[in-house]
N, C-alpha and C positions, 0 to 999 in steps of 0.2 A: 221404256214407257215413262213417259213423263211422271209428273207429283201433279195431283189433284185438286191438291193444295197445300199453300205454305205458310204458315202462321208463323209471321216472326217476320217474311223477308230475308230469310237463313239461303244464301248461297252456296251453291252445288252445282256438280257437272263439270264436264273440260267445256276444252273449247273447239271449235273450228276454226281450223287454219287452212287461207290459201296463199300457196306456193307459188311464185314467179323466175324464171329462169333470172332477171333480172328486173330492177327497180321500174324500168317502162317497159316490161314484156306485157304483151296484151293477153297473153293464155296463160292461163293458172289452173291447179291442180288441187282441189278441198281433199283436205286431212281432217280426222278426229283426232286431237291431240288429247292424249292422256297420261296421267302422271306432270304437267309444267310444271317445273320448279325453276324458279329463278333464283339468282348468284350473284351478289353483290360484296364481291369481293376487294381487298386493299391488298397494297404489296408496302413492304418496308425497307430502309436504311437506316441499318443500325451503327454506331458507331463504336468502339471500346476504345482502351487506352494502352499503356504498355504492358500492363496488368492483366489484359481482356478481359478488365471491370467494365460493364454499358458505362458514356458518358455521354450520351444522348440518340435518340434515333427524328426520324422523318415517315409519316406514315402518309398514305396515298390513295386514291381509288383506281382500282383496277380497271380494268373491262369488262364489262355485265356480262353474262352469259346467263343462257337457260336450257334446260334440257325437257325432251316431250319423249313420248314412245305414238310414232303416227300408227294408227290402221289402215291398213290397202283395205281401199274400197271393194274392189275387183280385180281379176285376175291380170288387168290389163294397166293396173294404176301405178305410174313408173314409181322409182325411189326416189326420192331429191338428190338432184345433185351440190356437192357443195358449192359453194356461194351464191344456192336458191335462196332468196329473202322472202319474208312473210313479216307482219304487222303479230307482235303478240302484246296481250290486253293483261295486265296486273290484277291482282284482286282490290286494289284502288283505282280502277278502272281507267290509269293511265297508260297509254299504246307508245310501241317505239318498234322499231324497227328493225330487224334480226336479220344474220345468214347464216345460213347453215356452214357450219365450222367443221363437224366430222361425221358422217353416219354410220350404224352396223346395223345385221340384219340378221338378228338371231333365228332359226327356225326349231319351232319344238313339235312334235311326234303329238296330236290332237289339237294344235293351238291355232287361231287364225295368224298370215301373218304380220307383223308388224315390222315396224323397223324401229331404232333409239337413234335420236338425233340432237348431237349439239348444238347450240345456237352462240352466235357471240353478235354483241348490239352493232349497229352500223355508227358510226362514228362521224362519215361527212358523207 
């Protein structure tokens, strides 16, 4: 159930995501994605010296990733396969473009089910 009302403009909720086999597939599959967290990660090169004192490093950005846990709608709503893309939206309501990198399918004894899915950003 929705909120009534929001005094403030205070955001909440996931989001909906749809899935495409690929970037111009014309059928896609809507997910409730719950739990996104995105990953803005760096890698480094360190350097030492004969000592293995640091005498300087190199730092970098990584590859963005993010992780969702989708809800099957129905009993018929497939899993993502990897390198399904989907558009996911920031909470600075910047969009880019994801594929799915790994999926699992945990099942629990009363739980609807779900699936956890990695994402890693599309690059070109």
């Amino acid at each position: 159930m929705a909120a009534f009302i929001n005094d403030g403009a205070i955001p909440y909720g996931s989001q909906v995501i749809t899935l495409k086999a690929t970037t111009s597939a014309t059928t896609s599959t809507a997910y409730i994605a719950d739990n996104v967290d995105f990953s803005d990660s760096s890698k480094e090169i360190n350097r030492t010296d004969q000592l293995d004192e640091p005498s300087g490093s190199v730092n970098y950005s990584d590859f963005k990733r993010a992780t969702a846990t989708l809800q099957f709608a129905t009993t018929s709503t497939p899993t993502p396969g990897k390198g399904y893309v989907a558009v996911l939206t920031r909470n600075d309501a910047t969009s880019a473009t994801y594929f799915v990198f790994d999926v699992s399918e945990p099942q629990a004894k009363g739980e609807d089910h779900k699936c956890n899915v990695t994402f890693k950003e599309l690059v070109n």
